[in-house]
C-alpha positions as CSV (number, residue, x, y, z in Angstrom):
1,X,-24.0,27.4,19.4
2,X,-23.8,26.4,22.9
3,X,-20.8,27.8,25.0
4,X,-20.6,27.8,28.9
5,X,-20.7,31.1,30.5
6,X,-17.2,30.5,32.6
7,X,-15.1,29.8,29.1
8,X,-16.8,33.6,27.4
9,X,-15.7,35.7,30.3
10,X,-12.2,34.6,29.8
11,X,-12.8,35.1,25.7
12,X,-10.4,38.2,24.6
13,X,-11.8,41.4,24.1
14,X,-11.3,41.4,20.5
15,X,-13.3,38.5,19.8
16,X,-16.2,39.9,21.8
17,X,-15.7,43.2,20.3
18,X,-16.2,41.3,16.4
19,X,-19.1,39.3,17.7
20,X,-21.2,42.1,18.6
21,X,-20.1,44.6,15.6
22,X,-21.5,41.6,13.6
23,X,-24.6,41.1,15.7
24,X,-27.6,43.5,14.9
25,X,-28.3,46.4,17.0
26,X,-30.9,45.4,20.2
27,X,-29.9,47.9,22.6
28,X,-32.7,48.9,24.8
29,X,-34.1,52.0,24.4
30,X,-34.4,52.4,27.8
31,X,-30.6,52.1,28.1
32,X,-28.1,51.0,31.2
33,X,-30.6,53.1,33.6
34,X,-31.6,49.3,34.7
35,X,-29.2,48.7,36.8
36,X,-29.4,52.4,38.6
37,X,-33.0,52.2,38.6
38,X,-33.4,55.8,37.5
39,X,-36.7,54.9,36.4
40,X,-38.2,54.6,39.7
41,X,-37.2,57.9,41.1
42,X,-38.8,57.9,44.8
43,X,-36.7,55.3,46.0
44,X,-33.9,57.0,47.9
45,X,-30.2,55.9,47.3
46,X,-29.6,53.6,50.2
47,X,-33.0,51.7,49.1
48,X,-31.6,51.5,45.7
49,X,-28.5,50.0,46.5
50,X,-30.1,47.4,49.3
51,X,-32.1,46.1,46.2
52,X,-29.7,46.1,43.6
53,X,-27.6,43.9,46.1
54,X,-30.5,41.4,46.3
55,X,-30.6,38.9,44.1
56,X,-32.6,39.6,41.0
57,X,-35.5,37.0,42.1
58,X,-35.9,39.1,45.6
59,X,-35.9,42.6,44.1
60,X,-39.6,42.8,43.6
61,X,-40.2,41.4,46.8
62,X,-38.1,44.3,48.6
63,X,-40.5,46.7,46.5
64,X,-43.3,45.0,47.2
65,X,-42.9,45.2,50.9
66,X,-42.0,49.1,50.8
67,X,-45.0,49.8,49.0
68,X,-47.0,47.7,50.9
69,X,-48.2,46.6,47.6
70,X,-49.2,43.1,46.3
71,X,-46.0,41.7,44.3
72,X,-48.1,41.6,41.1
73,X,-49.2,45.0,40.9
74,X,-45.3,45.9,41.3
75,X,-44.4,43.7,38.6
76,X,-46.4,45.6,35.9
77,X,-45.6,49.1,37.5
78,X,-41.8,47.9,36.7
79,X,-43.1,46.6,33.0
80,X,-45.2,50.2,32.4
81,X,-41.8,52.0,34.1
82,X,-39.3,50.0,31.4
83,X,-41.5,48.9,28.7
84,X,-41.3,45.4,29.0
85,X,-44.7,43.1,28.9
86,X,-45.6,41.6,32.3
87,X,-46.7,37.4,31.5
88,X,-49.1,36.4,34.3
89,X,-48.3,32.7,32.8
90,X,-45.2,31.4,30.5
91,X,-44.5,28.2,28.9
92,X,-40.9,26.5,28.4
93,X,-39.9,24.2,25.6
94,X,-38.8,20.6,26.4
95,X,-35.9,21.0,27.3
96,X,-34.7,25.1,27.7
97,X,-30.9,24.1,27.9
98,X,-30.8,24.1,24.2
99,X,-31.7,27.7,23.7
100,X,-29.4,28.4,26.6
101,X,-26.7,26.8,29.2
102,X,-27.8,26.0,32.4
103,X,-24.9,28.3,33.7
104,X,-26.4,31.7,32.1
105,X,-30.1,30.8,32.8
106,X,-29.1,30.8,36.6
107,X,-26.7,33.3,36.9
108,X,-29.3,35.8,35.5
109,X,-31.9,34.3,36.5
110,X,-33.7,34.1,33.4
111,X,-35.5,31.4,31.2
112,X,-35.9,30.9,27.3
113,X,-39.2,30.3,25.8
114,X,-39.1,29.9,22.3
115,X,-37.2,31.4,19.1
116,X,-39.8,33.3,17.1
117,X,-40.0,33.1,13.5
118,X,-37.8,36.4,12.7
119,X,-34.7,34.5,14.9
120,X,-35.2,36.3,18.7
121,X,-35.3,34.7,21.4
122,X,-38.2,35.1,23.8
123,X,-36.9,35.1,27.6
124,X,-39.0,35.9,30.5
125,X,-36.8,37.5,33.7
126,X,-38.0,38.9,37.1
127,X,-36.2,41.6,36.4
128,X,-35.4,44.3,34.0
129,X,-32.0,43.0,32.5
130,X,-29.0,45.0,31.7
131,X,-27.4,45.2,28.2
132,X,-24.5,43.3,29.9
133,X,-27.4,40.1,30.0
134,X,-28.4,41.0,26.5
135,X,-24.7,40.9,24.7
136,X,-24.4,37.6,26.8
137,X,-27.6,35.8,25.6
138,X,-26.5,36.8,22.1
139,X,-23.4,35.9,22.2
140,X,-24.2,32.1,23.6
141,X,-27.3,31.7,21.7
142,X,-26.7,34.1,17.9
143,X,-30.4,35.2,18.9
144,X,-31.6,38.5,19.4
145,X,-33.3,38.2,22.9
146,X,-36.7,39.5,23.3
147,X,-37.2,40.1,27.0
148,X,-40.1,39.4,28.9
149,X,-41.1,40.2,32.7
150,X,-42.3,37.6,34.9
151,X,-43.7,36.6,38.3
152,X,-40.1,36.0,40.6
153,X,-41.9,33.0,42.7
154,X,-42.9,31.2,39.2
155,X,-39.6,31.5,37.4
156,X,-37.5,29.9,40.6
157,X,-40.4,27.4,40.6
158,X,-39.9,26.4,36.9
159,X,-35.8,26.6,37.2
160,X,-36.1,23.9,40.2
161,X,-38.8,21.6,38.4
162,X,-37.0,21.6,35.5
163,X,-33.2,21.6,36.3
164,X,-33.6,20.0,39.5
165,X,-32.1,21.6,43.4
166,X,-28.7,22.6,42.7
167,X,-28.4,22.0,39.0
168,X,-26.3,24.6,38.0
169,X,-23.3,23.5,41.2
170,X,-23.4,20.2,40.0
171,X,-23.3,20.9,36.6
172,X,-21.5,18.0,34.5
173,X,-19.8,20.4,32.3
174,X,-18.1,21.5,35.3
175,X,-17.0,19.4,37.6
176,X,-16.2,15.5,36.6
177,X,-16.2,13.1,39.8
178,X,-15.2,10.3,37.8
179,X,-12.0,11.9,36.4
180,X,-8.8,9.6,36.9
181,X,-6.7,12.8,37.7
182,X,-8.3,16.5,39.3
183,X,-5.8,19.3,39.8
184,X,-6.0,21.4,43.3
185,X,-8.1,24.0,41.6
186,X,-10.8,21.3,40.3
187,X,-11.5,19.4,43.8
188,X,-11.5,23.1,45.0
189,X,-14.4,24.0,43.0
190,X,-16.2,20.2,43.1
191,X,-16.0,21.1,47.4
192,X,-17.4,24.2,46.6
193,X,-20.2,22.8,44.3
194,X,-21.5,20.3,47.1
195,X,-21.7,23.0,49.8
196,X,-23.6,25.4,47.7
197,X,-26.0,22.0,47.0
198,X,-26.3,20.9,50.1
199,X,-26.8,24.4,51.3
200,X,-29.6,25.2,48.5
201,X,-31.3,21.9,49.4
202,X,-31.8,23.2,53.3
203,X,-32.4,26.4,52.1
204,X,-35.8,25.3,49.6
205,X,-36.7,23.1,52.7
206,X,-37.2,25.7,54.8
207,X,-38.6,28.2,52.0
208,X,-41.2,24.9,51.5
209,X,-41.8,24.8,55.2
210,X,-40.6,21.1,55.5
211,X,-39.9,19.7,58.9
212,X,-37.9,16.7,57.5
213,X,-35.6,16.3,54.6
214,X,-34.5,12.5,53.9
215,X,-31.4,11.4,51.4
216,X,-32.3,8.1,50.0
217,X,-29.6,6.1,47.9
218,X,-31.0,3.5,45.8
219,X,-29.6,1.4,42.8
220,X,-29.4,4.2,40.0
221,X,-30.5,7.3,41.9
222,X,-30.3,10.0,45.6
223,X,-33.8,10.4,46.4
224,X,-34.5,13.2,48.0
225,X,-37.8,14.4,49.8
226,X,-39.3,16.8,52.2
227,X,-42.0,16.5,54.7
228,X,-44.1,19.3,54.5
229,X,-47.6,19.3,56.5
230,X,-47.1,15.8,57.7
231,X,-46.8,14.3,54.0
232,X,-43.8,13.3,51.8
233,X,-43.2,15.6,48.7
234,X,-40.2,14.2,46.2
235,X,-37.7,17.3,45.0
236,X,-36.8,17.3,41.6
237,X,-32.8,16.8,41.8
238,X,-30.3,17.0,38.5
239,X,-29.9,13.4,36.5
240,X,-26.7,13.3,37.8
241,X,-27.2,13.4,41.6
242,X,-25.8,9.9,41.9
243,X,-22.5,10.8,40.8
244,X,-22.1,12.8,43.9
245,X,-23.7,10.7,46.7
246,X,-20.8,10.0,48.8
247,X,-19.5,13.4,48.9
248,X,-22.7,15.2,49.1
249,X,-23.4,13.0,52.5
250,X,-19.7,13.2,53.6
251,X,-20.4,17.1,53.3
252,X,-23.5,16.6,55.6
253,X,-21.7,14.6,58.1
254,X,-18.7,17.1,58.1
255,X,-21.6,19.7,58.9
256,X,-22.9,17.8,61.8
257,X,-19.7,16.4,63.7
258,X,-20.3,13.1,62.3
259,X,-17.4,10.8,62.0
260,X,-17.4,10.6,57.8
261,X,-15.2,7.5,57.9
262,X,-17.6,5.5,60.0
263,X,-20.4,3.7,57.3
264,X,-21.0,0.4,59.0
265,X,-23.5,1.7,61.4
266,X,-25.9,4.8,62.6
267,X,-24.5,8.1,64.2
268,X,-26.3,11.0,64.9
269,X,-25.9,14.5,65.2
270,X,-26.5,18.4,64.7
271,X,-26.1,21.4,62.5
272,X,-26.7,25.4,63.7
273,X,-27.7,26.3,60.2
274,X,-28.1,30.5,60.0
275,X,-30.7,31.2,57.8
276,X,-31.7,35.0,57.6
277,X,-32.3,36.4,61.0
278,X,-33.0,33.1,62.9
279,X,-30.9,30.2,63.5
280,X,-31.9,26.7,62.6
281,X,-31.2,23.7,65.1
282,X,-30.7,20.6,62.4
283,X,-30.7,17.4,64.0
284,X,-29.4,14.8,61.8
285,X,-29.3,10.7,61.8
286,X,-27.6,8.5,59.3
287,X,-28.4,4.9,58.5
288,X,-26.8,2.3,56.2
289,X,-28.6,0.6,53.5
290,X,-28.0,-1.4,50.6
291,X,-26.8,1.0,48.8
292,X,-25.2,3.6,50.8
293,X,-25.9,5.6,53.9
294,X,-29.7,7.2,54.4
295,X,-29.7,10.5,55.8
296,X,-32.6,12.1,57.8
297,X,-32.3,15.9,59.0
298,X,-35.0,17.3,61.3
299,X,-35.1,21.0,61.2
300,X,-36.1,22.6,64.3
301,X,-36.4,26.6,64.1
302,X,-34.9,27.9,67.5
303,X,-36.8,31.3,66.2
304,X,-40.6,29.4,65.9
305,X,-43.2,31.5,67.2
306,X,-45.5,28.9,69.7
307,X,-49.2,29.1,68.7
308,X,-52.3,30.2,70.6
309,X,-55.2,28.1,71.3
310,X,-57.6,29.3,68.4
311,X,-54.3,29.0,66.1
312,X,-54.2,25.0,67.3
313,X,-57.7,24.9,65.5
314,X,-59.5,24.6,69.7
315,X,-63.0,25.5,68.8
316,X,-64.4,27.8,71.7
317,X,-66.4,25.0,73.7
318,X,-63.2,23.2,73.3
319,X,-61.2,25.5,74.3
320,X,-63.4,26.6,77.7
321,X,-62.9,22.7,78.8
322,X,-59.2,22.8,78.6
323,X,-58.4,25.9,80.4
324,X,-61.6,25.2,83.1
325,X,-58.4,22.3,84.2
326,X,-55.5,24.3,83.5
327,X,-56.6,26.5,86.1
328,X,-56.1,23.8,88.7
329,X,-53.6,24.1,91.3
330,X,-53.2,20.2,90.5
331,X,-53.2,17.7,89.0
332,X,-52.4,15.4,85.5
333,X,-53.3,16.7,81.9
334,X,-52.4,14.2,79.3
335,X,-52.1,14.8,75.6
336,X,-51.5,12.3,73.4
337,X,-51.3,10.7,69.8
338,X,-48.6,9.4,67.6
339,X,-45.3,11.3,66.7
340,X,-45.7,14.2,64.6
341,X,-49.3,15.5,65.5
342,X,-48.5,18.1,67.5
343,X,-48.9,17.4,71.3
344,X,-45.6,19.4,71.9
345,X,-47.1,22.7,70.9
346,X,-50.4,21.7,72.2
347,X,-48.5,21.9,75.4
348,X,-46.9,25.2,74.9
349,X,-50.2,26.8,73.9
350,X,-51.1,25.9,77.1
351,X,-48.3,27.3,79.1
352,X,-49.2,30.6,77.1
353,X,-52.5,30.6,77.9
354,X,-52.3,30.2,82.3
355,X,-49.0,31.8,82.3
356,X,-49.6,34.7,84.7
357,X,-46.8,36.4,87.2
358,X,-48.1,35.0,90.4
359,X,-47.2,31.3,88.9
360,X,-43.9,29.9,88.4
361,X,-43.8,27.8,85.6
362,X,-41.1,24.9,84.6
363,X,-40.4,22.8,81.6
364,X,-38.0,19.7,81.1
365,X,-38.0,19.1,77.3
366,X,-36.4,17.2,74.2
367,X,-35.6,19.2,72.8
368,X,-37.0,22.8,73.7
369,X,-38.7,23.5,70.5
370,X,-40.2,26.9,71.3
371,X,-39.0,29.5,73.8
372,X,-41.4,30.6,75.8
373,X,-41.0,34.4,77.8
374,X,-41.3,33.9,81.4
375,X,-40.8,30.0,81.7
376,X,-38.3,28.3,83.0
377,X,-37.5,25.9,79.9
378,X,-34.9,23.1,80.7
379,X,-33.2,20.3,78.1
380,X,-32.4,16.9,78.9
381,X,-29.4,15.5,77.9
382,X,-29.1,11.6,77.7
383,X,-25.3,11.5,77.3
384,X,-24.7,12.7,80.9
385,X,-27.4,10.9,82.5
386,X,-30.0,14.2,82.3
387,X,-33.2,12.5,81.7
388,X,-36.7,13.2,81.9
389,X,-37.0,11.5,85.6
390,X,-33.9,13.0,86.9
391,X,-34.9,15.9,85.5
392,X,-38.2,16.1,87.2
393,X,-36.6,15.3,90.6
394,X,-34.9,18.5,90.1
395,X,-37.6,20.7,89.2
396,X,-39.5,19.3,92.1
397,X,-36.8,21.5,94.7
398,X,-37.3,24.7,92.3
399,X,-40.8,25.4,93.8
400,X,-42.4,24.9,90.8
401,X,-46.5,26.1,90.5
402,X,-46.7,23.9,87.1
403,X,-44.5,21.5,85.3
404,X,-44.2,20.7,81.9
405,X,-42.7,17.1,80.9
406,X,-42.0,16.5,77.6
407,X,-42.8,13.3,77.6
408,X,-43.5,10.2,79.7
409,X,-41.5,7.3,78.5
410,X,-41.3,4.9,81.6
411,X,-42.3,4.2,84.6
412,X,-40.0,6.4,86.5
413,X,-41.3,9.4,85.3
414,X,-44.7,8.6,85.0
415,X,-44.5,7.6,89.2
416,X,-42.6,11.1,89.9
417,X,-45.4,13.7,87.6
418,X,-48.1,11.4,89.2
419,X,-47.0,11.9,93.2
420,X,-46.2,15.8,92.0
421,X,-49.8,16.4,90.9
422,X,-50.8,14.7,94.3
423,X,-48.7,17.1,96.1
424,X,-49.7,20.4,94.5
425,X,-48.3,20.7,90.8
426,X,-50.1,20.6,88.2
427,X,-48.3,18.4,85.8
428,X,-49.0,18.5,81.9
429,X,-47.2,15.9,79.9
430,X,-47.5,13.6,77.0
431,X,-47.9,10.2,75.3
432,X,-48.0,7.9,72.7
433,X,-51.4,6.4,72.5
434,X,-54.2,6.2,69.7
435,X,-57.3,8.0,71.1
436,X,-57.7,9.5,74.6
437,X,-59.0,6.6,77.1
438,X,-55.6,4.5,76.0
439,X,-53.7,6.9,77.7
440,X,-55.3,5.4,81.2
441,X,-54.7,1.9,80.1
442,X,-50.7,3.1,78.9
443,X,-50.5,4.3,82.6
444,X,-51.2,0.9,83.7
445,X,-49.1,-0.8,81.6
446,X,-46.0,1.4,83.1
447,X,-47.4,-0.7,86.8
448,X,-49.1,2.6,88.2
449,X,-51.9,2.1,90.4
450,X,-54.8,2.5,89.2
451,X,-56.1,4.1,92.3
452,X,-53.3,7.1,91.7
453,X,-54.4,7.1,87.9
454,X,-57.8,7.7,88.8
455,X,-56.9,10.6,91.6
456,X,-54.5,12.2,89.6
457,X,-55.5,12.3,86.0
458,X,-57.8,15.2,85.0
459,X,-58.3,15.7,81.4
460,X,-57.2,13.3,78.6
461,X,-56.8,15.0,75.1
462,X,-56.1,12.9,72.0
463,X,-55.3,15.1,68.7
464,X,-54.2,14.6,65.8
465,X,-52.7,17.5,62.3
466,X,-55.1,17.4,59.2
467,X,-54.0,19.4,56.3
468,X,-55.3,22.7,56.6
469,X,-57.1,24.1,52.8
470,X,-54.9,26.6,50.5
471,X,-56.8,29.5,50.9
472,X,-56.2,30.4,47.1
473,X,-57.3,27.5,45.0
474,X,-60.0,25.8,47.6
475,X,-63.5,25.4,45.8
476,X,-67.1,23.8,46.7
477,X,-66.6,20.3,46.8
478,X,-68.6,18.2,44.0
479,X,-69.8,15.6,46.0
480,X,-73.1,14.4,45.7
481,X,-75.1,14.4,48.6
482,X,-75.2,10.6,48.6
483,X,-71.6,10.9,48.9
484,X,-71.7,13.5,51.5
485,X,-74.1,11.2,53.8
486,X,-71.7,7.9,53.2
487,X,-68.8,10.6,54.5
488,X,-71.3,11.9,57.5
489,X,-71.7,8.5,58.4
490,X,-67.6,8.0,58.8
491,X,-67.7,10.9,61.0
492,X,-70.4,9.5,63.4
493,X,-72.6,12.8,62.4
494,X,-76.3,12.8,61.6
495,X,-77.7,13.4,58.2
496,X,-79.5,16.3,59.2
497,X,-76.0,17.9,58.9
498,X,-76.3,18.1,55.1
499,X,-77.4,21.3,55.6
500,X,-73.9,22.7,55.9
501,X,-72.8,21.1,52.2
502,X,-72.1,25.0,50.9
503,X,-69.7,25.1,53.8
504,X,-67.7,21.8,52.2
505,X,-64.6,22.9,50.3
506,X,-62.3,20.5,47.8
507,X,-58.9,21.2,47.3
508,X,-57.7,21.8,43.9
509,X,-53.6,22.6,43.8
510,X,-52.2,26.0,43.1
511,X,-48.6,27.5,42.7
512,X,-48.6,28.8,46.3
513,X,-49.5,25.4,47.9
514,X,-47.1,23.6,45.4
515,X,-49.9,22.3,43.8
516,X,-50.4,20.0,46.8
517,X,-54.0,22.2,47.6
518,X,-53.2,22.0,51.2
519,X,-50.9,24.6,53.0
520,X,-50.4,24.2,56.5
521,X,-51.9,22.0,59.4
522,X,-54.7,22.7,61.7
523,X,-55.5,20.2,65.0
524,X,-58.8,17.7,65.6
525,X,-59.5,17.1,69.2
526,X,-60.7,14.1,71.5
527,X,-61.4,15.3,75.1
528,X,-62.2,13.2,77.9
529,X,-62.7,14.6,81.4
530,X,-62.5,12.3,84.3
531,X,-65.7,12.2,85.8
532,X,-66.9,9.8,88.6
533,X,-67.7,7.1,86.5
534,X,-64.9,6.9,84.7
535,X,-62.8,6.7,88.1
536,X,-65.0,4.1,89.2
537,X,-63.6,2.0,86.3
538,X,-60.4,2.8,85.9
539,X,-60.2,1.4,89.6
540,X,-61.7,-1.3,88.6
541,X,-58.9,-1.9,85.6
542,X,-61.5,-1.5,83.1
543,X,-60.1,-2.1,79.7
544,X,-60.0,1.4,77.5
545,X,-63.5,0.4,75.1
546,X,-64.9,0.2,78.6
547,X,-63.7,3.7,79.2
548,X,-64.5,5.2,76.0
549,X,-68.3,3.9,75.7
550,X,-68.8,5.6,79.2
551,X,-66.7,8.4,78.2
552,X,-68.9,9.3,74.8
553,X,-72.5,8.5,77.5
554,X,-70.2,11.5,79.8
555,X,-70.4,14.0,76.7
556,X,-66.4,13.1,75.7
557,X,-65.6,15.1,72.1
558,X,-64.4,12.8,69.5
559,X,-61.9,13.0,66.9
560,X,-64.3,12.6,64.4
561,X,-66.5,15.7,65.8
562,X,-64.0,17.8,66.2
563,X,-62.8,17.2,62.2
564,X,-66.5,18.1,60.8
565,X,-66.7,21.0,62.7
566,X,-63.1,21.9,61.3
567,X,-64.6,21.2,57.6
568,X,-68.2,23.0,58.1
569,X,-65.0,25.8,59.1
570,X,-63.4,25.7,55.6
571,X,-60.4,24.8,57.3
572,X,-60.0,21.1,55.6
573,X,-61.6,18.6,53.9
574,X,-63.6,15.1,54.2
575,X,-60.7,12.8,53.1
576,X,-58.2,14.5,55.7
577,X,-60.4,13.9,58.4
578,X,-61.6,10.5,57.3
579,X,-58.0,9.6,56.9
580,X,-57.2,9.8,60.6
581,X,-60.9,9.3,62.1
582,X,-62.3,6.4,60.0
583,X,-60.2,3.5,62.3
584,X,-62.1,5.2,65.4
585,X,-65.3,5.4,63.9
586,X,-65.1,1.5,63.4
587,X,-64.1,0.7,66.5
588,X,-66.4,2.4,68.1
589,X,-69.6,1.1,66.6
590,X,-68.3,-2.2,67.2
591,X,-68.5,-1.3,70.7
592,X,-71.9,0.4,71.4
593,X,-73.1,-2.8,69.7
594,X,-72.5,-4.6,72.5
């Protein structure tokens, strides 16, 4: 027997009463003390009640933290204190909705595992339950439950891989989109059920650390995925997602300012989403398709803590080049790379690192992703005009010591930082090329003179984000060493390097990296400095192979250097690096060749 939580609470008294006179007696023997935790008697009142008012999957978290202790040690501390068995690892059958509704297994946070041969019901909680949770699961099941505790992070795991983000507010037995007729009470609750989805879908994003979350219509399904260290990661969403497509993206647009009658073609716009103690600046984009609008949201924490240069993954040679130039009173550094590899927080490492009292330092940004203490951080706004070049024509008459730009999209801007490094800035700034001698090449593409490239520009530095290893499940990689040479050969190292193969890890997958075996992102470096050669041709207009083949003969650190020295680290493996090195590599034999 099946029966849907909502319809039993509103069951009379009498009928509960006759159920459970009938039912056998499985009363703890620790009794209702669960709930008033009076089996953990040095917590004081006011921690009690700041836990009990936590939902059940956070509770051994909170004493976890307290007790400075590692969350599974409290978990069999709370099993010893209430007799209940602590499972490390739990399986679920096929499909756990048949032992018990959705509805109950996440309201208490619980999940079945099997009925065992003398007609209990195995369930495994994060939590002690109360006999209020025991009545219940008999009453919906006509199985004594046999409660188990569990780890909190793998039961909310195993409710959203196997219900899906969301199940239980979009839960068919609740709300019917298709129905000819709704009463006010039933839309109530269906606008209700998409705002605690659409909230819960943010919410895992951010728990997951994803930077992007995209809502893809397509013929029978909503596709939805996060992009978490630079790759796309599907989210398991309920079977009946599709049903709700238009209002779950009319919710989003609502959220955003968007104009929800508008479909035929892109808007744009942004959500403050409060999440905990920091608030979340969501930009969001919509696009038609073929079969409905696609929905991107790029979550920017206005809370972010900017990174040093060690935590950018700069080794310490590295690192002494960079600032050697950021100490100059002038002058152009120029990071670059494609979108999403970091060049943004490259630049506010910088900042960080030269920021001293005696200079006064000014950004123009889009948008200000970190905030930085001390710095002067500006955003540009497009609808009234505020761009980067009008921008930096303002900053110039706030006797500025060093200026940031975001980014150098045209040839206005690029003109203004160049003439402000010649007249006493130093100027650090972006772009969008491959590897580091393109950016001199981009420069002249904008019609800049080659003669104010070459007096202006400083240091070059090309990066790009490899996935950095999950510390937890990372292992010895089983390469062979015939393997291991083919892969030193991709990354333009000697053979003689074999001797660091103990230093080579794998990744593997484990619960805390999502089974993905990555968990995070660390930085590779390509760093030219201009050196009198290298002036010499880009006067002459060189073409950027040129460059490069005299900038590797001036001692210029490659991408592909820079990743071995970040695997010989532990910090990430021979695929990630060859992934985003091996087009380099390539190109660059073809041209000492020559």
């Amino acid at each position: 027997m099946v029966t849907d939580s909502t319809t039993l609470e509103t069951s009379s008294i009498e009928e509960q009463n006759e159920e459970e006179n009938n039912a056998p007696n499985f009363a703890f023997e620790v009794s209702q003390s669960f709930e008033d935790m009076d089996w953990w008697p040095e917590l004081g009142d006011l921690d009690r009640l700041n836990i009990l008012n936590s939902p059940k999957e956070d509770r051994a978290r909170l004493l976890a933290s307290k007790y400075s202790k590692p969350m599974e040690e409290i978990m069999v501390e709370i099993g010893e204190k209430t007799d209940l068995e602590y499972l490390e690892d739990f399986e679920l059958p096929e499909n756990p909705t048949k032992l018990l509704p959705m509805r109950l297994i996440h309201n208490y946070c619980c999940l079945p595992t099997e009925i065992n041969e003398g007609g209990k019901l195995s369930l495994v909680t994060p939590w002690p339950p109360s006999e209020r949770m025991s009545r219940w699961v008999y009453a919906v099941s006509g199985c004594k439950p046999l409660w188990s505790l569990g780890s909190p992070e793998k039961i909310s795991r195993a409710i959203t891989e196997h219900f899906g983000i969301g199940a239980d507010s979009l839960d068919d037995s609740d709300l019917d989109f298709e129905a000819e007729e709704d009463s006010q009470d039933d839309l109530e609750d269906q606008n209700a059920a998409i705002i605690r989805f659409v909230n819960e879908v943010i919410q895992k994003a951010i728990l997951d650390r994803a930077t992007d979350i995209h809502f893809e219509p397509h013929k029978d399904t909503l596709q939805i995925r996060y992009r978490i260290d630079g790759q796309l990661v599907p989210v398991r969403v309920p079977d009946n997602l599709r049903s709700f497509q238009d209002a779950i993206i009319s919710r989003i647009k609502i959220m955003s300012g968007i104009n929800i009658s508008e479909k035929r073609r892109p808007q744009g716009g942004r959500i403050t989403f409060s999440q905990g103690q920091s608030d979340l600046d969501i930009r969001v984009s919509t696009l038609p398709t073929l079969y409905g609008e696609s929905v991107s949201l790029r979550l920017l924490n206005e809370k972010s803590q900017p990174l040093s240069m060690p935590e950018l993954g700069l080794l310490g040679e590295d690192e002494r080049k960079i600032v050697s130039v950021l100490e100059k009173p002038h002058g152009i550094v120029l990071v670059t790379g494609p979108t999403g590899s970091g060049k943004s927080t490259s630049l506010t490492a910088f900042i960080r690192r030269i920021h001293k009292p005696k200079r006064r330092i000014m950004t123009v940004e889009d948008p200000v992703e970190y905030e930085v203490a001390g710095i002067n951080q500006t955003q540009v706004n497009s609808e009234i005009g505020f761009n980067f070049a009008s921008a930096l024509r303002e900053i110039l008459r706030q006797d500025p010591d060093v200026i940031m730009v975001g980014e150098i999209r045209d040839r206005e801007t690029a003109d203004i930082a160049i003439r402000a490094s010649l007249t006493g800035h130093l100027v650090l700034s972006t772009l969008h090329t491959n590897d580091a001698p393109g950016a001199i090449t981009r420069l002249i593409d904008m019609e800049i003179e080659p003669f104010l490239i070459a007096s202006s520009v400083e240091m070059v530095i090309a990066q790009r984000l490899v996935r950095r290893l999950c510390k937890e499940c990372a292992i010895p990689t089983m390469k062979s060493d015939r393997e291991i040479i083919a892969s030193l050969a991709l990354l333009d190292a000697d053979e003689s390097e074999l001797i660091y193969k103990d230093k080579i890890l794998q990744a593997v997958g484990c619960p805390h990296c999502q089974n993905l075996g990555y968990r995070g992102r660390v930085g590779i470096f390509e760093l030219m400095r201009m050196s009198d050669p290298i002036h010499s041709l880009v006067i002459k207009n060189a073409s950027a192979p040129d460059i490069r083949v005299v900038a590797l003969e001036e001692g210029m650190s490659t991408l592909q250097g820079s990743g071995w020295n970040q695997i010989k680290r532990g910090f990430t493996t021979i695929e990630e690096v060859v992934r985003y090195a091996d087009g380099f590599v390539e190109d660059e034999s073809s041209i000492l060749e020559k």
